[in-house]
N, C-alpha and C positions, 0 to 999 in steps of 0.2 A: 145516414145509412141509405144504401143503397139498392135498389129493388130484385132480389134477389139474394139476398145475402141477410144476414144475422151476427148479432155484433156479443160480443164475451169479453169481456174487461178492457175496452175498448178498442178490440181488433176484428175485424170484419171478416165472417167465414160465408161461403158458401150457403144459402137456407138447403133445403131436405131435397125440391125439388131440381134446384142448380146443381145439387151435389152428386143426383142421382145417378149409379153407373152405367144405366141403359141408356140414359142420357149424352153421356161423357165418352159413351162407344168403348170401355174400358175394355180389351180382351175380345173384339168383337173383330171374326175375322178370318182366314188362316192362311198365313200364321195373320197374328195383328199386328198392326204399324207398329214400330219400334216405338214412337212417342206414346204409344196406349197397349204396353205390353206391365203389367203387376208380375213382378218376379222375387222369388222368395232371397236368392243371392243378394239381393245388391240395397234391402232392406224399404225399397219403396212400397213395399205393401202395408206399412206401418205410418204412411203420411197420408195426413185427410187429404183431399175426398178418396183416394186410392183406397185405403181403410175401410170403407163402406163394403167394396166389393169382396177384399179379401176375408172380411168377417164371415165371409156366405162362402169361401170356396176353398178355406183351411186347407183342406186335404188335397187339393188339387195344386198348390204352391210347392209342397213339403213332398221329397223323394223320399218315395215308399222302394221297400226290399221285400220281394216276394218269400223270399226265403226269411226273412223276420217276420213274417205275419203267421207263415207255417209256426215259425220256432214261440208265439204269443199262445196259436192253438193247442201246441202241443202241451206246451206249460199249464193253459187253464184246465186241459184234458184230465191231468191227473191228480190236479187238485181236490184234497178232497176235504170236506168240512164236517167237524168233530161235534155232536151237542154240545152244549156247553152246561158244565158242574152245577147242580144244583147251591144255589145259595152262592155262585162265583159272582155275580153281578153285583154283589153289595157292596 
């Protein structure tokens, strides 16, 4: 094993600090290099060590609708919640 790396059924990954994205300049940029660009299309954000960074930035891969976020608030708006029947819980 190799200084830097961490071995799992005997395949050698990356350790924590090699792996790290601030490290690895992943996304760092603008725009960022095309070889260090995590994009939700094309499924690399799902391969270690890219996976590090995407765990932390979810929201920021995935195309949001402004008008779906309205159309979440408005749904939760009129929700409304009923006590619940005595003796239903049993």
């Amino acid at each position: 094993m190799k200084s830097g790396t961490i071995e799992f059924d005997g395949i050698e990954y990356p350790d924590g600090n090699s792996s790290d994205p601030n490290a690895l300049k992943w996304m760092q940029g603008s725009p960022p290099p095309a070889a260090k660009r995590i994009r939700f299309e094309d499924d690399r954000y799902l391969e270690f060590p890219q996976i590090r960074w995407s765990l932390s930035h979810m929201r920021e891969l995935m195309r949001r609708s402004p008008c779906g976020a309205v159309r979440v608030h408005r749904a939760i708006s009129v929700l409304r919640l009923a006590p619940a029947k005595r003796g239903s819980m049993r």
